[in-house]
N, C-alpha and C positions, 0 to 999 in steps of 0.2 A: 324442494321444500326449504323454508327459510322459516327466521323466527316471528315474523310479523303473520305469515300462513299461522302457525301453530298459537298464536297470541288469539286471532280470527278464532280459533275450532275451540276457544278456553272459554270465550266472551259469548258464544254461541249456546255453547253448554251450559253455562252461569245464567245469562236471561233467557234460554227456552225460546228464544222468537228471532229471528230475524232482523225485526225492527228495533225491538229494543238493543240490542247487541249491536246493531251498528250506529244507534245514537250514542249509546257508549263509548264505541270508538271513534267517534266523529265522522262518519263513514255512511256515504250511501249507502242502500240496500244491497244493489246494484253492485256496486263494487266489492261488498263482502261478502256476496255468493260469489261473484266472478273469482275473489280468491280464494275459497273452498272448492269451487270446484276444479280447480288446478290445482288445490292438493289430492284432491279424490282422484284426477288423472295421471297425478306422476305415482300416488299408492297403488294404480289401477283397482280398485274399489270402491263402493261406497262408505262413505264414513257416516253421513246424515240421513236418515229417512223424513222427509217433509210429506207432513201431514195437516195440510190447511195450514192456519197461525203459526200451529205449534210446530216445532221442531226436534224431535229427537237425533240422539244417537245409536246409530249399529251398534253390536259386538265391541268389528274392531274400531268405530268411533270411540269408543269407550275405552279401549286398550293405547288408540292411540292421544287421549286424552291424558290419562294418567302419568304416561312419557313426558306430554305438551308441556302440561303442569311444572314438572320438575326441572326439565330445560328450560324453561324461561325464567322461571325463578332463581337457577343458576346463573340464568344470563341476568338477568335485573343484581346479581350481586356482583356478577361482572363489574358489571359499569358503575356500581356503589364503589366499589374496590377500585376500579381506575380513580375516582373521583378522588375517592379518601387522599391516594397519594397525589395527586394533584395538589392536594390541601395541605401536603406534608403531613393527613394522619394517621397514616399507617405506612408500615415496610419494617426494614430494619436498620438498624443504629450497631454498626460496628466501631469501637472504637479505643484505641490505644492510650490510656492514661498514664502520665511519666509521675513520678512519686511523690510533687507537690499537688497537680491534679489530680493526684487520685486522692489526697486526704481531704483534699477539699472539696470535691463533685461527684466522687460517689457512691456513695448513699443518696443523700441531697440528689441524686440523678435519677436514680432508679426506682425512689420515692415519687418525683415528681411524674414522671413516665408513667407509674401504674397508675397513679391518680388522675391524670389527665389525657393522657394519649394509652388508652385501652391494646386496642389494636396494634401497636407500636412495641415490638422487639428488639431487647437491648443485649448487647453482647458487648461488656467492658473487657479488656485485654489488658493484661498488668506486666510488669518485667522490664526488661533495660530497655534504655533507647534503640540500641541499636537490633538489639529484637526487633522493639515494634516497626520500627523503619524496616526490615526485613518483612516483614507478615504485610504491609504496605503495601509494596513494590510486588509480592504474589496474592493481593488483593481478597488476604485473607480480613482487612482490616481496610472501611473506609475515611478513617481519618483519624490525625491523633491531637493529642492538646500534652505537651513536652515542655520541658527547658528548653528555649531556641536555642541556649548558647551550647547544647548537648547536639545536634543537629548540623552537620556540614552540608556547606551550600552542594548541591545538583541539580543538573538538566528536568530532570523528571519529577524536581519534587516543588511543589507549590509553598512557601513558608510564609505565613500571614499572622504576623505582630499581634496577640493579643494584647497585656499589661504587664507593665514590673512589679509584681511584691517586696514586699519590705521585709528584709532578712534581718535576725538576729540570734542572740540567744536564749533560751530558756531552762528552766529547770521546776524542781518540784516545790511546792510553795514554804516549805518549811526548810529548807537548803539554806545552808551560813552563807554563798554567797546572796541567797533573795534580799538579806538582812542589811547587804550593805548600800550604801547611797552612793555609790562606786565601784565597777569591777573591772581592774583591770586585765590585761591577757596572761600574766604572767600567777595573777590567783585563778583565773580561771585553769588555768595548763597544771593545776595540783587536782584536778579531777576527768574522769574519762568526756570524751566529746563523744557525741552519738551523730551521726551526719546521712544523707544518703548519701552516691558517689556522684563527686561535685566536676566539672567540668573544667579544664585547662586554664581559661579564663577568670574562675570564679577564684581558682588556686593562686592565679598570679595578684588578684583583690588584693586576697585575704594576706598572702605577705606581702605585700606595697603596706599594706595598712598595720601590719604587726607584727610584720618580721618575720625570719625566717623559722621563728619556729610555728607559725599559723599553718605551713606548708600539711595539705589534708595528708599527704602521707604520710607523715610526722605526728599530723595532733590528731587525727581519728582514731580513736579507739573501737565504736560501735558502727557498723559500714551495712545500712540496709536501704533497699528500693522502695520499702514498705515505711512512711511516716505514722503509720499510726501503732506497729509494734517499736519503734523506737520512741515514740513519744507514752507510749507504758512502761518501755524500760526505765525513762528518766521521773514518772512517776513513781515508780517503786526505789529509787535509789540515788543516788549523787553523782548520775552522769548527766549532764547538760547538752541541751539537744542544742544546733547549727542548724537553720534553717528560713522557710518562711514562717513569719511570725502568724498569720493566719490560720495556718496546718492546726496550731495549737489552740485557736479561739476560742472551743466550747471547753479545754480546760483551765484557761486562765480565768474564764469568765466562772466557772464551778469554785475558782479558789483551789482547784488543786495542782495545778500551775503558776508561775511567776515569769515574766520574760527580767531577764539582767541588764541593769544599768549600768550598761560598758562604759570604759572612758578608755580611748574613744569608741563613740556607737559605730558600727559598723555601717558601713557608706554601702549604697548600690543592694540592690535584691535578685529575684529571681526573673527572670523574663521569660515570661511563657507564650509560645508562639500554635497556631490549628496549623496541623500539615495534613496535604493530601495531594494525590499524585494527580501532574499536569496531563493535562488532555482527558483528564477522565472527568465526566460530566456527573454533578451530585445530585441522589438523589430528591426531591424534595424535601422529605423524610428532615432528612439533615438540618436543615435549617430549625427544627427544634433543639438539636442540640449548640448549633451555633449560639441562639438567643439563650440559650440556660448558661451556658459556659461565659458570655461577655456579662449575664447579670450575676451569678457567684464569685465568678474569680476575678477577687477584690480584696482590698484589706479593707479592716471595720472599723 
């Protein structure tokens, strides 16, 4: 018994005849009895009773129709379903967001997914780098979008350069430092810094460029993975956030943010890098989120 037999005994039962039924299927007469009745010999029964033109079905033609029916229509969604992912649209989307990608892609991600890839399940992953590089490597997670300089090189991990953002600082739009046409580090360090946890490199920046009291474990006061409850905190208050200037776009753009005009402006950003583990093959799927992530993560 195969699916093309029981495709035969559905087309049979649909046009009543013979002839029609195998025009249908683009099929001799000839050949679509010949495969009926190798299903009626491996059932040992009959399914059809032929009477002149017409054709009906037995009993269990009838019993084994309504089976036919259902299997092949799980099979036709089979191979819709291989298709989809073939297409990248449908699967699943696991994926590891480090604290500047996640204020920036998503929402904007999981909006975009529902709206256009239906079929397609998203499972974002939040928390420290070295979590998610953990959850990775036991393939609870198939890719992440990180600070590369957060990332040490390994055998097993694929690191593939997305863009650098432009880092600086911000604060609440009414804040005495918004007000001045100047801020230098030593007015800014008379108020809390709000930062995520910044990377060895980014520490060595920041004091090349301002000295040793830039050192984050020094000037950090507010220390979260999460950029968009620290960019509330500095709305509510006169701590100034350290980061990508992006993370903050839809509230500078609302006017309830201000980014500060350091002197000097703060050199070099954040470098965000897609990791995913070597020798393991991605699924289609993925490639929606490759293209969402190289078109958001941007500065404006």
């Amino acid at each position: 018994m195969n699916l093309r037999q029981l495709a035969h005994l559905t087309a049979l039962a649909e046009q009543g005849s013979f002839s029609r039924a195998a025009e249908c299927l683009h099929l001799t007469q000839s050949a679509l009895s010949r495969s009926l009745q190798t299903l009626e010999d491996e059932l040992g029964a009959r399914l059809i009773d032929r009477a002149g033109k017409r054709s009906t079905l037995t009993p269990l033609g009838e019993a084994v129709l309504a089976r036919a029916r259902r299997i092949t229509l799980e099979a036709a969604e089979i191979q819709r379903s291989a298709e989809l992912l073939r297409q990248g649209e449908a699967g699943n989307i696991r994926v590891g967001l480090g604290s500047g990608p996640g204020a920036l892609l998503m929402t904007p991600l999981l909006t975009h997914v529902a709206a256009h890839y239906p079929q397609v399940r998203v499972a974002i992953a939040r928390g420290s780098t070295e979590l998610q590089v953990a959850q990775l490597r036991q393939r609870e997670l198939d890719a992440l979008v990180v600070d590369a300089r957060r990332i040490s090189y390994a055998s097993d991990l694929v690191i593939e350069p997305l863009t650098e953002l432009r880092g600086g600082f911000v604060s609440r739009a009414g804040h005495p430092l918004a007000q001045l046409a100047s801020v230098s580090f030593a007015q800014l360090m008379a108020y809390p810094v709000a930062t995520t946890p910044l990377s060895d490199e980014v520490a060595r920046m920041l004091v090349a460029h301002y000295g040793p009291g830039a050192d984050p474990a020094r000037m950090a006061a507010l220390v979260c993975e999460d950029v968009g409850s620290l960019l509330d905190a500095v709305a509510e208050t006169d701590a100034v956030f350290l980061g990508v200037i992006a993370a903050a776009r839809s509230g500078i753009e609302a006017g309830r943010l201000a980014e500060l005009r350091m002197a000097p402006p703060l050199a070099g950003g954040a470098r965000f890098a897609y990791v995913r583990l070597a020798g393991r093959t991605e699924a289609p799927v993925m490639q929606v989120l490759r293209r969402f992530v190289v078109e958001r993560l941007r500065d404006w």
